[in-house]
N, C-alpha and C positions, 0 to 999 in steps of 0.2 A: 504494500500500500504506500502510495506516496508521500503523503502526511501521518505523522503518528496521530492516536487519539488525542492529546492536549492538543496539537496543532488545528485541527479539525475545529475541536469543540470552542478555542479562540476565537477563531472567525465567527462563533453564534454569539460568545460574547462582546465581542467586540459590539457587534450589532445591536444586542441586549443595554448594552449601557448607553448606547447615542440615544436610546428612547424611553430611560428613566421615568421620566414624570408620567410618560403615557402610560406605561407599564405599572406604577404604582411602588417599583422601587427607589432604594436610598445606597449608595456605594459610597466608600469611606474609607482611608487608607488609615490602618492601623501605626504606632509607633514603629513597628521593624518592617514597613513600608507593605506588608499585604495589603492585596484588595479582598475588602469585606463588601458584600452585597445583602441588603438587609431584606430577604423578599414577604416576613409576615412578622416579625416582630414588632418591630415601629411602626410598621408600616401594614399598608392593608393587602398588599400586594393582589394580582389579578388571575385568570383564567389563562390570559395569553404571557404573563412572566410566567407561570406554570410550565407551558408548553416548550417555552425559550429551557426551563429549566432540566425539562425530560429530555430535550434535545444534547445539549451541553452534556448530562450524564450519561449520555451514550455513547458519548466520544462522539456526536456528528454523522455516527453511522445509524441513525432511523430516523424516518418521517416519523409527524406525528400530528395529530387535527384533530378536533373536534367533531361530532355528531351525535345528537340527541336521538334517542333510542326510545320508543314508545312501549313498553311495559304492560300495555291492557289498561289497569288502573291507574296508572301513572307512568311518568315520562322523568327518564334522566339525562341527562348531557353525558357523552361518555368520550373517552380519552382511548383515538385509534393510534395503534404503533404497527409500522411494517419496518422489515431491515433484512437487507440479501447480506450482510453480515453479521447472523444474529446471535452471536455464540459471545464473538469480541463486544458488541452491543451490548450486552446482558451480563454475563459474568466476568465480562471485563471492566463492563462501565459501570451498569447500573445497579449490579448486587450489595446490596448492603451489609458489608462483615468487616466494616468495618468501626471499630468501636475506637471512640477517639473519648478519650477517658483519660483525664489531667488533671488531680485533687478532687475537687467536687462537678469539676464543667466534665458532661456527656453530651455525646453526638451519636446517631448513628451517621456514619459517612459512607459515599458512594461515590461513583464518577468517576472520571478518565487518571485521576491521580492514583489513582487504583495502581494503575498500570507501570508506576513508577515507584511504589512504596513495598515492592515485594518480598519483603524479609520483615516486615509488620507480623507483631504478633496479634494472632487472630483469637476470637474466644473460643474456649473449647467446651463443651459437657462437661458435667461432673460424671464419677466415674459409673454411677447408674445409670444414667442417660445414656452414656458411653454405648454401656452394655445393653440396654436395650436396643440403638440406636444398629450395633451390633447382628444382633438375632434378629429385627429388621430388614437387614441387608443393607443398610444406609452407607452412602459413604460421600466424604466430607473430603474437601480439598483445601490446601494452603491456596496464599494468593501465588506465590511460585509455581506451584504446581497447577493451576489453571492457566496461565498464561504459556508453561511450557507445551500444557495438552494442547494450545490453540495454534500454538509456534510463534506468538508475536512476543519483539523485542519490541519495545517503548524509547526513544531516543527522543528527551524534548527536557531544557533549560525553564519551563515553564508548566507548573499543573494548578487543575483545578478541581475542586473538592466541593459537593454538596453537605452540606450539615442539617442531618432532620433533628433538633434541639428547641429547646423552646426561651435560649439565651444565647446572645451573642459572643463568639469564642474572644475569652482572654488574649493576649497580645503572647505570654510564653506556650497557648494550645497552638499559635499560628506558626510560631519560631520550629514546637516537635513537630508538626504536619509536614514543615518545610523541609525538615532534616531528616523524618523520616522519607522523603521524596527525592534528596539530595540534589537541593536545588534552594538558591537564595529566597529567604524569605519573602524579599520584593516581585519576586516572582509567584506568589501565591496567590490563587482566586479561591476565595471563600464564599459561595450562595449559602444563604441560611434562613430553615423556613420551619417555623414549629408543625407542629401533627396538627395542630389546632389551626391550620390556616389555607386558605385558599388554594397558593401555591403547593402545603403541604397536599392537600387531597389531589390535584394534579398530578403532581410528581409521581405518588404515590397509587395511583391506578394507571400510568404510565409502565409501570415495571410488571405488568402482564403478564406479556410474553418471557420475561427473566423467570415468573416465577414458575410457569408452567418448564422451561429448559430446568432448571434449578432444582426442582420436583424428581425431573427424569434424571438428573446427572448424581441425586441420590441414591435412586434406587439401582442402578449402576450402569443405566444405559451409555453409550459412548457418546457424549453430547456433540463430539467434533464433528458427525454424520450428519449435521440439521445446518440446513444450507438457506434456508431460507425461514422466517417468522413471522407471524401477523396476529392480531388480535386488539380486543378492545375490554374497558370493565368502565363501571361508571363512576362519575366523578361522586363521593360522597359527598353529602354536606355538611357542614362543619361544624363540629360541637367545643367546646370550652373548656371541659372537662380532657383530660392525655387519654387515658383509659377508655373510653368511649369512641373518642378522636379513632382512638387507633384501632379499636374495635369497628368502627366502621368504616376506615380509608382500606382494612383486610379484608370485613367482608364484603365487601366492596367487590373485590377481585375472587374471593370463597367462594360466592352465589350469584355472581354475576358476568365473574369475568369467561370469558369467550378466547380460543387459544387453536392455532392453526400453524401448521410446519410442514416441509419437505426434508424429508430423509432420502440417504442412500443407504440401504440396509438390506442384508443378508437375510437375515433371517425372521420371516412375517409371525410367525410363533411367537415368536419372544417379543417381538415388537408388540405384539395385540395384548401379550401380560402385562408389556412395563404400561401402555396407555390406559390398562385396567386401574392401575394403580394409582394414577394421577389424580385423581378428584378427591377434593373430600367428602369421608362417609359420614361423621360423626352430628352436624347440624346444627352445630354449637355455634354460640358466637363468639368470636375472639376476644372480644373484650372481657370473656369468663375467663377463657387461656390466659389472657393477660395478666388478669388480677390474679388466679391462682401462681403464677408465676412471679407474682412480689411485684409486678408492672417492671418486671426488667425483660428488655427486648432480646436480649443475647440468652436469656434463661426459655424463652417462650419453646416449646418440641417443634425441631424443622419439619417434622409431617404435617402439622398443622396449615405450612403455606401452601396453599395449591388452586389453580384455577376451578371455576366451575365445571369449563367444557374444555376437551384436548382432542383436537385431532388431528392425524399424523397422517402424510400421506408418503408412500413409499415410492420412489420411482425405477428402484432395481424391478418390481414386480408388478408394479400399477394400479396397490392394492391399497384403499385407507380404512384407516381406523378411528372410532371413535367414541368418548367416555365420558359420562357427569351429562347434568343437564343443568339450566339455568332455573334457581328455585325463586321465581318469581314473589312467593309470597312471602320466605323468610327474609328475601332481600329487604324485602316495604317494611316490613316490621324493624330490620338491624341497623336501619340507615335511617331510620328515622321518620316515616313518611305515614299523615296520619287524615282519614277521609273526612273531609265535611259535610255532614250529613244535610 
């Protein structure tokens, strides 16, 4: 690829910040010269900084727009993502493991800086989860080791990091981000958008099709095979409360979201188990998971993320497959959406 993913993702922001005001954002340059981007804390940030935001954490590699989706009973806005490179797009850009964890300031982080911070320690299970995680068959990758499966080297003087938090990062969290990136602080872009906010539910039904590939590259499929991604989930609406928030920018994408792929693959057996596996069975809303989990994001069980609907189409044999369905009714209820009689 001729640009790496920060180079890419530059060029959206670039364009992101000449339209500030319109967009509802605030950019700010910290004491050791980052740029901070403030897209819902101070600020009220919008539907289309959102979209600029899902862009940028893909590294530049997926469209992404808007279309409202009619429900029967109701109608949501939902966030379309496509990308003929969806592997680098999603567990390159977009996957969120990363935990940016400095005294008391937390972030989940994601985006193209990813790609430059590969020796970051990541969170692990405790050792029963482990083992469950285990006997599951699940398996779980450094960011080293993703980026080897995919074969991309990162060569860029410049990265940039989403922060889903609901506090603007200190000036020494901007200094370890940089150094875990090995690259000068002044070179740093920070987007920063709580769960509770516009841009956060944007963003965050943006990562779709990451969570449907991210699903499958647990239970051990070879993710390299998926050449192609599409999908859509709907944009939540926004609650006040984190635990909630997050309970429904998830299930959001649980019960709603919708998930499409091209594979090369060998073997249609094992392809029709692993897309069995993808949906969630359990009906829950996450925001239970959540709380039962202390409200910490890295404790939440990785089974838990998974789209509503997956289908996989194989092009070795011509043969697709397909699993989950969109629960229209749990969605209305988890997201908040109530009839007037």
């Amino acid at each position: 690829m001729s640009l790496s993913m920060n180079e890419k993702a530059m060029l959206i922001v670039q364009e992101m910040l000449t339209r500030d005001d319109e967009l509802g954002i605030k950019a700010y340059r910290s004491p050791c010269g980052a740029t901070v981007i403030d897209c819902g804390i101070n600020v009220r940030g919008s539907v289309d900084a959102g979209i600029y935001v899902a862009r940028i954490t893909a590294g530049g590699l997926a469209d992404v727009y808007i279309q409202t989706i009619d429900y029967g009973e109701f109608a949501l806005p939902c966030v379309h993502v496509s990308s003929s490179h969806p592997i680098l797009a999603t567990l390159g850009g977009q996957l969120g493991d990363w935990e940016v964890r400095d005294g008391e300031y937390f972030a989940i982080g994601s985006g193209p800086a990813r790609a430059l911070a590969l020796d970051r320690e990541i969170p692990r299970p405790v050792d029963a989860k482990r083992e469950n995680y285990r006997r599951m068959g699940f398996i779980t990758y450094t960011p080293r080791e993703i980026f080897e499966k995919i074969g991309h080297i990162e060569v860029c003087d410049e990265a940039i990091i989403s922060l889903e938090t609901s506090e603007l990062p200190p000036d020494k969290t901007l200094r370890m981000i940089a150094e875990e990136c090995g690259i000068e602080p002044a070179k740093l872009y920070a987007f920063v958008a709580p769960t509770s906010s516009i841009v956060g539910s944007v963003q965050i039904a943006s990562r779709v099709v990451e969570v449907g590939i991210h699903k499958l590259a647990l239970l051990g499929f070879d993710f390299t095979k998926i050449f192609f991604g599409s999908g859509y989930a709907p944009i939540a609406p926004v609650h006040p409360d984190l635990a909630e928030a997050m309970g429904r920018t998830n299930d959001a994408i649980r019960y709603g979201g919708v998930t499409y792929y091209k594979t090369d693959y060998l073997d249609d057996e094992q392809l029709e188990e692993f897309v069995a596996k993808v949906p969630p069975r359990d009906g829950r809303s996450f925001a239970e998971i959540f709380r039962e989990a202390a409200q910490g994001f890295y404790d939440v069980d990785l089974s838990a993320f998974a789209p509503a609907v997956i289908t996989v189409s194989n092009i070795k044999t011509g043969n697709s497959f397909t699993a989950g369905r969109v629960n229209k009714e749990l969605l209305k209820v988890l997201v908040g959406i109530s009839n007037i009689k």
